[in-house]
C-alpha positions as CSV (number, residue, x, y, z in Angstrom):
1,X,159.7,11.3,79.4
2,X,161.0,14.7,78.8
3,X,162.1,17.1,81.0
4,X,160.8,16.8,84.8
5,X,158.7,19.6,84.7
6,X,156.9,17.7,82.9
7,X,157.1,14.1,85.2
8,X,154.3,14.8,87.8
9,X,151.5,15.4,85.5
10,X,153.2,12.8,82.6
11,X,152.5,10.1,85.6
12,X,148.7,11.4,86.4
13,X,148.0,11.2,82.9
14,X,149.2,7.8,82.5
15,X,147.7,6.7,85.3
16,X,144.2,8.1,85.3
17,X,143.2,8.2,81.2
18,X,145.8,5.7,79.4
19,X,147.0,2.7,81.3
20,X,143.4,1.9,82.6
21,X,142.0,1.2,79.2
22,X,145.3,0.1,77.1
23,X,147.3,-1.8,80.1
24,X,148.6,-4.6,77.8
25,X,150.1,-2.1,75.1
26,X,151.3,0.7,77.0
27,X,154.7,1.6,79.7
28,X,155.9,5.0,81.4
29,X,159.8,6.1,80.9
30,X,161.2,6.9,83.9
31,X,165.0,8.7,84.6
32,X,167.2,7.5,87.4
33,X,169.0,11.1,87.4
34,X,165.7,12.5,88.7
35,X,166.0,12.3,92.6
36,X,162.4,11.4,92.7
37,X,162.5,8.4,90.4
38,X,162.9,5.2,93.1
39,X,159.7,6.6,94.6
40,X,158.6,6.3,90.9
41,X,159.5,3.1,90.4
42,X,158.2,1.9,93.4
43,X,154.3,3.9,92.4
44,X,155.0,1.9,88.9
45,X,155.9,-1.2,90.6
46,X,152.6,-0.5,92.8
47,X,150.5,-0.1,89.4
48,X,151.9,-3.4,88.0
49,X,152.8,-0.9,84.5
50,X,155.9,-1.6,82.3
51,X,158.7,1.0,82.7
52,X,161.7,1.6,81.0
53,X,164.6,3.2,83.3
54,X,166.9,5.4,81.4
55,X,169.8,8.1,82.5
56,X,168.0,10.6,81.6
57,X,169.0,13.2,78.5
58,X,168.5,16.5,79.8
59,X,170.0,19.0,81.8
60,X,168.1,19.5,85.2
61,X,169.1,21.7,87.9
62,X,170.7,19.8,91.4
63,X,167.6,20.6,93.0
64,X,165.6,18.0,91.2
65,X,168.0,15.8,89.7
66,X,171.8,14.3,91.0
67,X,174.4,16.5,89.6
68,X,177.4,13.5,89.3
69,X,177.3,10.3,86.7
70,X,178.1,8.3,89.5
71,X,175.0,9.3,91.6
72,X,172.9,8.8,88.6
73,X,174.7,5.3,87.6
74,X,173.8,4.4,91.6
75,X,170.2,5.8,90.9
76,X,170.0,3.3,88.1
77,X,171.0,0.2,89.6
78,X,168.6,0.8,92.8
79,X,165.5,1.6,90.2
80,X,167.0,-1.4,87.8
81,X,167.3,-3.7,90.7
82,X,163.8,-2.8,92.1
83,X,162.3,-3.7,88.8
84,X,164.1,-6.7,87.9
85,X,162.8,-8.1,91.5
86,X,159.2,-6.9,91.5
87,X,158.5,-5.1,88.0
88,X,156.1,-6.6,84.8
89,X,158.7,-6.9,82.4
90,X,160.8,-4.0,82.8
91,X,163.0,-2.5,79.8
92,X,166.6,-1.4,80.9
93,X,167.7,1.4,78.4
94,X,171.3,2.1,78.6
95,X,174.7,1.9,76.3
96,X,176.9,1.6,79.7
97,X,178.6,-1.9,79.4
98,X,179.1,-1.2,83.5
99,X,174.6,-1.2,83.7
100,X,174.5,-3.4,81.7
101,X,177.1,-6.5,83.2
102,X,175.6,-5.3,86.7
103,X,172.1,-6.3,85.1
104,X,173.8,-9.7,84.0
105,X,175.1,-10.0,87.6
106,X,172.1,-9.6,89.0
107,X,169.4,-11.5,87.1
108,X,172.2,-14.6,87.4
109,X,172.6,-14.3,91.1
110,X,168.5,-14.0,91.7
111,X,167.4,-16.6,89.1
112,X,165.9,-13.9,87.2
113,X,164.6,-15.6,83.8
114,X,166.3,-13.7,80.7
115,X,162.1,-13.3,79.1
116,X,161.2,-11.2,82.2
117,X,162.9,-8.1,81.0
118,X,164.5,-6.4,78.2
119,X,167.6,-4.2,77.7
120,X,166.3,-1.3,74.9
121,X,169.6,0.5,73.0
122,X,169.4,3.7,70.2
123,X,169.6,2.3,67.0
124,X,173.1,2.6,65.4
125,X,174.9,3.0,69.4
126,X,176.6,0.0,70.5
127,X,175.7,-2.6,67.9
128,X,178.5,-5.1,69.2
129,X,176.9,-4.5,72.7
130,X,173.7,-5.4,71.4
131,X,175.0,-8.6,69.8
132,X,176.6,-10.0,72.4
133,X,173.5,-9.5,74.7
134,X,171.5,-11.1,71.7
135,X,174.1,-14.2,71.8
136,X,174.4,-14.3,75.5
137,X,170.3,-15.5,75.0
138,X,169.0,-11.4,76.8
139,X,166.2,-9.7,74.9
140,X,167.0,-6.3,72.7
141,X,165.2,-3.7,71.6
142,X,166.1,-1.0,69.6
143,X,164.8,2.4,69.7
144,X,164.8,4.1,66.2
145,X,163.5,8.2,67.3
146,X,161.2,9.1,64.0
147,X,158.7,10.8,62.6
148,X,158.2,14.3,61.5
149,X,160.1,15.9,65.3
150,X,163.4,13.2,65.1
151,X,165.3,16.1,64.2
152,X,164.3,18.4,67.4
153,X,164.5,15.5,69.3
154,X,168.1,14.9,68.2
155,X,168.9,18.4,68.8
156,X,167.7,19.0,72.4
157,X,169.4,15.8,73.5
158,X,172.7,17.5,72.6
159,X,171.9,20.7,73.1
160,X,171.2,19.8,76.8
161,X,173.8,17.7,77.7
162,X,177.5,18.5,75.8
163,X,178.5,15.0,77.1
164,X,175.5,13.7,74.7
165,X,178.1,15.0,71.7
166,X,181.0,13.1,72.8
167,X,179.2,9.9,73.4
168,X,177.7,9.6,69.8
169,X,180.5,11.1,68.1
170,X,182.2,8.4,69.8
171,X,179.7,5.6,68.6
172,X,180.5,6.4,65.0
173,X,183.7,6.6,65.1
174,X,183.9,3.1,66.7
175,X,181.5,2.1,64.0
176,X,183.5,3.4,61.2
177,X,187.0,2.5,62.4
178,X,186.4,-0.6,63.6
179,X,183.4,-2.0,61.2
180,X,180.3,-3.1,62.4
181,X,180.8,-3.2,66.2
């Protein structure tokens, strides 16, 4: 999903013309920094679609979206919960070991089977992350942006969000410094 001018009529469309005729290929990306996305979920939940909650890359204004990372981690757990409990196999997409043990918490506590979900990570972020999950017996997929607009899409996501910067440069310096991690 890209910006949320764009969520509205990104739902319609899904709902209308491509999930009806492609329901066992197809899933909607929704953002928990958008203030509207628990109503989402719930319309997703509703349609029996996949979804895979995100943060969210790009900068909105506070009318639309929570200004704080802490709003915005809360967002996600509500929407991750919500999905976990009631969603067809929902994909959690985050790096944040904080989402990620809360997920852990949570499917343990409920009896949440490990197949029912997935957690989804950017290639080449977090690989240690990933291989624990992998170990622990959770599901991983990794998202490898391609194609001819990778570049663009690269781009806007830092552009957008400065924080975007720090959290990659970050990534590759862990990976560098400390090896394959």
């Amino acid at each position: 999903m890209e910006s949320s001018a764009y969520t509205e009529r990104t739902l319609r469309l899904f709902e209308e013309r491509l999930y009806p005729g492609f329901k066992q290929h197809v899933g909607i990306v929704l953002q928990s920094y958008l203030y509207r996305t628990l109503a989402d979920v719930e319309r997703a939940v509703e349609l029996k679609c996949r979804v895979r909650i995100c943060k969210g890359a790009y900068k909105e204004p506070a009318a639309v979206a929570y200004p704080d990372k802490e709003d915005v981690d809360a967002n996600y757990v509500k929407c991750m919960h919500a999905l976990l409990e009631r969603g067809t196999y929902p994909a959690l997409a985050t790096h944040d070991p904080a989402l990620v043990t809360e997920a852990q918490r949570f499917v343990a506590e409920r009896g949440i089977s490990a197949d029912r979900f997935e957690f989804q990570m950017l290639y080449g972020v977090r690989r240690d992350l990933q291989e624990q999950l992998v170990r622990a017996g959770f599901r991983v997929r990794v998202y490898v942006p391609f194609g001819t607009q990778w570049y663009p899409y690269l781009m806007r996501r830092l552009a957008e969000r400065p924080a975007n910067v720090a959290f990659i440069t970050g990534n590759v310096l862990r990976e560098m410094v400390g090896g394959r991690r």
